[in-house]
C-alpha positions as CSV (number, residue, x, y, z in Angstrom):
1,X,-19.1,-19.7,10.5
2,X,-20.7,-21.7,13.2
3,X,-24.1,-23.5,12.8
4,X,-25.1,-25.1,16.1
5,X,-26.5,-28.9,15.9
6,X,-27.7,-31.2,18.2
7,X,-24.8,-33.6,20.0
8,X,-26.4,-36.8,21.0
9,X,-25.9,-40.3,20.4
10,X,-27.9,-42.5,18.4
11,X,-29.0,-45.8,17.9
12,X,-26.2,-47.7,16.0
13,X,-28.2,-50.3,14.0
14,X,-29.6,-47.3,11.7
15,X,-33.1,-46.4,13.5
16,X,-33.0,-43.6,15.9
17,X,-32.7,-44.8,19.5
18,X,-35.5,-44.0,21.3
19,X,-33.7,-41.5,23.8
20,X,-30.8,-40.3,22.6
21,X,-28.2,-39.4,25.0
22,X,-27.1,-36.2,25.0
23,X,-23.8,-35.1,26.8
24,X,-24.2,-32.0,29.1
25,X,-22.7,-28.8,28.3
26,X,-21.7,-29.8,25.0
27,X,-22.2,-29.0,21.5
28,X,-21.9,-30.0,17.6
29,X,-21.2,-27.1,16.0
30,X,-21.3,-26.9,12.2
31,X,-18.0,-25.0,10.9
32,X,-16.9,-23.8,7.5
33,X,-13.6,-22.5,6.8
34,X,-13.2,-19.5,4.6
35,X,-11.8,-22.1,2.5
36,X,-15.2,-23.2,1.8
37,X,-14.0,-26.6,4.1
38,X,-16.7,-28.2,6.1
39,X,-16.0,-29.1,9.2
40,X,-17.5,-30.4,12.7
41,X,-16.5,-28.9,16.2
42,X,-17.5,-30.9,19.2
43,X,-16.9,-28.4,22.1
44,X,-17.4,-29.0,25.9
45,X,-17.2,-26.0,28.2
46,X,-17.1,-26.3,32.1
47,X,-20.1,-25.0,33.7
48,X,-18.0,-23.5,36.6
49,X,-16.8,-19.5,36.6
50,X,-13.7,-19.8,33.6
51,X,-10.6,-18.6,35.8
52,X,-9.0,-14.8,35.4
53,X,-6.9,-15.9,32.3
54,X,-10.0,-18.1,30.5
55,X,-10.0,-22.3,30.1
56,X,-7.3,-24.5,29.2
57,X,-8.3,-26.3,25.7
58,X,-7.5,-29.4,24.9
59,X,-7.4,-29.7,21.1
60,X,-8.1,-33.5,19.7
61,X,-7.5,-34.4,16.2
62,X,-10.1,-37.0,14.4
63,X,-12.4,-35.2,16.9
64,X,-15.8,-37.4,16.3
65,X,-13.8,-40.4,17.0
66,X,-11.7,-39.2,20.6
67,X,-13.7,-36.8,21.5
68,X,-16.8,-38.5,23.7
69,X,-13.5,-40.9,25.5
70,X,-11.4,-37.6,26.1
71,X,-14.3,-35.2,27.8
72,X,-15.3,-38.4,30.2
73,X,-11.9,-38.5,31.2
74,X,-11.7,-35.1,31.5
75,X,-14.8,-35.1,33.9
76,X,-13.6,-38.2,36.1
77,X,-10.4,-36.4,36.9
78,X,-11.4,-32.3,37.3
79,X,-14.2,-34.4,39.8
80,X,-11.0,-35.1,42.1
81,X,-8.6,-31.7,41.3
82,X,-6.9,-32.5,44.5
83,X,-5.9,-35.8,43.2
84,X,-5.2,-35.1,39.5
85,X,-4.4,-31.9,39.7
86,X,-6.9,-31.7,36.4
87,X,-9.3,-28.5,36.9
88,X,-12.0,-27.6,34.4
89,X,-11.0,-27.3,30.6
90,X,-12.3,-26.5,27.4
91,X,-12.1,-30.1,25.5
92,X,-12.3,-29.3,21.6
93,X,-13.1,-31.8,19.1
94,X,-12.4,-31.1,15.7
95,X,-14.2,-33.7,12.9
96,X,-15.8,-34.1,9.7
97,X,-19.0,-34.1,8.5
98,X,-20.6,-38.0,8.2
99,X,-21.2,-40.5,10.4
100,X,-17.5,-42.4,10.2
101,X,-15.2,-41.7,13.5
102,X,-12.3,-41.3,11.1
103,X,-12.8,-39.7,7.6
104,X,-9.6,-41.4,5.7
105,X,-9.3,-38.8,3.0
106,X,-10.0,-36.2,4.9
107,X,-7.5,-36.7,8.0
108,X,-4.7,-37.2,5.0
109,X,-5.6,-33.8,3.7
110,X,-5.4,-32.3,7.2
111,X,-2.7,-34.2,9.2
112,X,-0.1,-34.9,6.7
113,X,2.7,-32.1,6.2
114,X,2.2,-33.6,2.2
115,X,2.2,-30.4,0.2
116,X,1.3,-27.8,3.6
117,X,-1.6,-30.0,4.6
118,X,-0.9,-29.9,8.3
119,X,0.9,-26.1,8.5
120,X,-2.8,-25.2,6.7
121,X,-4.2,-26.9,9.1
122,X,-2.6,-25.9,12.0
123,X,-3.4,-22.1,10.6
124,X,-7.1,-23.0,10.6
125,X,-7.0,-24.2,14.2
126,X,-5.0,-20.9,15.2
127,X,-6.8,-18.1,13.1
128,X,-10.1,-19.3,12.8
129,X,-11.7,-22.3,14.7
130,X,-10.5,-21.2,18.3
131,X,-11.9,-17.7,17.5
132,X,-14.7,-19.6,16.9
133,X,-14.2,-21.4,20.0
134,X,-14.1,-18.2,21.8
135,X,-17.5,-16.8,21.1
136,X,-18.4,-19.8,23.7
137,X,-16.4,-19.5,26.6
138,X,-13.0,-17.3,27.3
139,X,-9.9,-19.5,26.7
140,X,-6.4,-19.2,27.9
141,X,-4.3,-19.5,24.4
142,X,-0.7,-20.1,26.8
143,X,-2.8,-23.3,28.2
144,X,-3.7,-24.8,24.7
145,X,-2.9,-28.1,23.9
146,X,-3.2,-30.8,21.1
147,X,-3.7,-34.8,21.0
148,X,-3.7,-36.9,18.3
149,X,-3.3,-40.9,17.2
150,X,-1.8,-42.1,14.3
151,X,-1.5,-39.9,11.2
152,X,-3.1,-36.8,14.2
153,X,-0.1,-38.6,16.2
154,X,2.3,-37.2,13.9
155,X,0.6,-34.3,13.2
156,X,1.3,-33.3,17.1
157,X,4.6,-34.1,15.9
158,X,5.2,-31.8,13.3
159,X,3.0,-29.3,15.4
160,X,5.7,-29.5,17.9
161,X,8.5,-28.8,15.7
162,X,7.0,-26.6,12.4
163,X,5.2,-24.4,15.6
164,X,6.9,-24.3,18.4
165,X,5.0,-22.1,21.0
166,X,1.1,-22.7,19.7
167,X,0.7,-25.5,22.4
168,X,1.9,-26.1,25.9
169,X,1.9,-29.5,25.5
170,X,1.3,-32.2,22.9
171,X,0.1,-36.0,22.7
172,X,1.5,-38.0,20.0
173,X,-0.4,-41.0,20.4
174,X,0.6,-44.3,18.0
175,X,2.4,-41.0,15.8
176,X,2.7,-42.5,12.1
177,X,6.8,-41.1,12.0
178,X,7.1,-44.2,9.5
179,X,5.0,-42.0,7.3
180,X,7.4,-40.8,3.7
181,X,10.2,-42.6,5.0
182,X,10.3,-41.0,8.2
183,X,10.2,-37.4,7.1
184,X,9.2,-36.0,10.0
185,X,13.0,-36.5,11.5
186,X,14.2,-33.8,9.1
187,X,11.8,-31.3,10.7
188,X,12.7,-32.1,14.1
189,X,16.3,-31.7,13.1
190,X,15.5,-28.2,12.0
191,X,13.7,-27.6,15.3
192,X,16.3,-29.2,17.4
193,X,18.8,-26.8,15.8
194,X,16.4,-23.2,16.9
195,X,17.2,-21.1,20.0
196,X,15.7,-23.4,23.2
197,X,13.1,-21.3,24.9
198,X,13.0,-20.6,28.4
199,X,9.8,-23.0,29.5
200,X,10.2,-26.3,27.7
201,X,7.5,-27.5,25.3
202,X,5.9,-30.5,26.7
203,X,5.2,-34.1,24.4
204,X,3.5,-37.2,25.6
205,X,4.3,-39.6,23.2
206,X,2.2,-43.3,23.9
207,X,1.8,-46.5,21.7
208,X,0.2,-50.1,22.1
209,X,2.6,-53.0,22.6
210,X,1.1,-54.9,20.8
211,X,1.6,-52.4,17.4
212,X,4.6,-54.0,16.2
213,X,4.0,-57.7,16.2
214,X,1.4,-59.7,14.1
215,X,0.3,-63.0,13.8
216,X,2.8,-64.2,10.3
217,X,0.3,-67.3,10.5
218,X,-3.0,-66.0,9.8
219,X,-2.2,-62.6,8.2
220,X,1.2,-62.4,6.9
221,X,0.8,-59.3,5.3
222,X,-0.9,-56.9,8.4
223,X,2.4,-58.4,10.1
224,X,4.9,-56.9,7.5
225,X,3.5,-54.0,7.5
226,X,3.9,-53.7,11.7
227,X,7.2,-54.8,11.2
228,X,7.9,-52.3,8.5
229,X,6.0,-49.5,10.3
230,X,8.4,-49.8,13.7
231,X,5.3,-48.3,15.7
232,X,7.2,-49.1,19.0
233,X,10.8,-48.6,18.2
234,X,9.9,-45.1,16.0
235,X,8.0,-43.9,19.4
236,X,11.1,-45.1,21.2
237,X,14.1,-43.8,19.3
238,X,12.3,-40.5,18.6
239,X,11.6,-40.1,22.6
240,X,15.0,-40.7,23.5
241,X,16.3,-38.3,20.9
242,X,14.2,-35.4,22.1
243,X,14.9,-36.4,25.6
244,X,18.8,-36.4,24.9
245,X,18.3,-32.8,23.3
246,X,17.5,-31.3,26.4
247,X,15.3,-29.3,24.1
248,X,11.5,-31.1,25.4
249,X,10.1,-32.3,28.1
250,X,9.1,-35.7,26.7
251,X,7.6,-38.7,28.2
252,X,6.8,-42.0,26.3
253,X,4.4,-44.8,27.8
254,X,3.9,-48.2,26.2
255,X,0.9,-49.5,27.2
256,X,1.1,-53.7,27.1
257,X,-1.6,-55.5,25.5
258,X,-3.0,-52.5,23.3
259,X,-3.1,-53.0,19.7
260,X,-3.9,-49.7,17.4
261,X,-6.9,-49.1,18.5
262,X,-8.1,-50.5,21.5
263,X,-4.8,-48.6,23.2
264,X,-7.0,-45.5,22.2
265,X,-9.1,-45.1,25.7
266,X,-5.8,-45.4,28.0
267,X,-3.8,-43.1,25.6
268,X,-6.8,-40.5,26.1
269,X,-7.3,-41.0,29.8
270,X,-3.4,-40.3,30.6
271,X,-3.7,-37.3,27.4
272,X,-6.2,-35.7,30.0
273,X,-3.5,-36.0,33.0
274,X,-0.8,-35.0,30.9
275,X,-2.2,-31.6,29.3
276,X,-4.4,-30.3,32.1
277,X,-2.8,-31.3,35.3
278,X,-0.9,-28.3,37.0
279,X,2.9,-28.1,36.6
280,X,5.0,-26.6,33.8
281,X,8.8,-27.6,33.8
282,X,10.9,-24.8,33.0
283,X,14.2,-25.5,31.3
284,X,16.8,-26.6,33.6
285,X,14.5,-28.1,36.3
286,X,14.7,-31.6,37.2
């Protein structure tokens, strides 16, 4: 069930900001799962004529957080199709209710494959929120794909391999594969081992360089736990793995300088390029 809201932005020191600014063509839309699981959607559709098949969708995880970053990008580049090869798109937020960009025990419940949180997940996206999506403008569900940082950087991940086929193409962004001891290699094992289709599933997978190294002088601690968590050599090993395969069309980018978080508006600008420029490669082409 959808329940429209206003989508605007608001004064951050707690009083409402005199004119908030709103964001054309797009909306807050209240959600609740048959689950009884509240939701928010944050959905921008293209003014322009959707084509014969309906608008690619790109799907971001921790929606209230990426979601404002992804559609300007989204805008910049469809402005200049014959440059980036972007055109216009459905970009699909999916959130929480609150004010926090990331809702910690939420996400967990959501993006983790811990006892079928992500596969329930990735059912609710499939069966009920783009139907959803779909009372709003027609969408092309071969031209879906999904983005996601950190724990929603894994869960692209397991999307990939628990559902191959849902997306065209995914964005693992910073993807948490340190998570349970690295338990999402045993599920790419499994998919590795499947029948290879004939049009390669496509993954983006992107981290800061500066997520594995910490300063052992003034925090000790956040530095063991970079050096435990591998961010740059997980992204690295698992990219070359899939890449080896044959089995994905995989591309990793490290972006120097970019720590966790501040790598999130260059992961999100190139996540644009990556899902909604033109150009599929089919298995066997170079």
């Amino acid at each position: 069930m959808l329940r429209p809201e206003r989508f605007a932005f608001e004064g951050y020191d707690g009083a409402p900001a005199r004119r908030p600014l709103e964001l054309p063509h797009a909306h807050s839309l209240a959600f609740s799962a048959r689950n009884g699981a509240e939701y928010r959607l944050l959905v921008a559709v293209p003014p322009e004529p959707a084509p014969a098949a309906g608008f690619p969708v790109l799907i971001l995880a921790d929606g209230d957080a990426l979601f404002p970053t992804a559609l300007s990008a989204a805008r910049l580049q469809g402005g200049r199709p014959e440059v980036t090869g972007v055109g216009p798109a459905v970009i699909l937020g999916i959130g929480y209710p609150g004010a926090a960009p990331f809702d910690a025990e939420r996400r967990r419940l959501d993006l983790l494959p811990a006892e079928g949180g992500a596969d329930r997940f990735l059912d609710l996206i499939d069966a009920e929120i783009l139907v959803q999506v779909e009372r709003l403008a027609p969408i092309n569900r071969a031209r879906l794909s999904l983005a996601g940082h950190s724990f929603g950087g894994l869960f692209a991940l397991h999307a990939l391999f628990a559902r191959p086929g849902l997306f065209r193409s995914h964005v693992a962004s910073s993807p948490s594969i340190w998570w349970e001891e690295r338990a999402v290699l045993a599920t790419c094992e499994r998919f590795l081992e499947t029948l290879a289709p004939k049009v390669l599933p496509r993954l983006l997978i992107t981290v800061g360089g500066e997520e594995q190294s910490g300063d052992e002088c003034r925090d000790p601690q956040r530095a063991a736990r970079l050096r435990m968590a591998r961010m740059l050599d997980n992204a690295a090993e698992m990219a070359g793995a899939l890449t080896a395969s044959g089995r994905v069309a995989c591309e990793r980018i490290v972006f120097p300088g970019e720590n966790h978080i501040s790598v999130l508006p260059a992961m999100l600008s190139r996540a644009v390029a990556f899902t909604l420029g033109e150009g599929i490669p089919e298995r066997g082409s170079p």
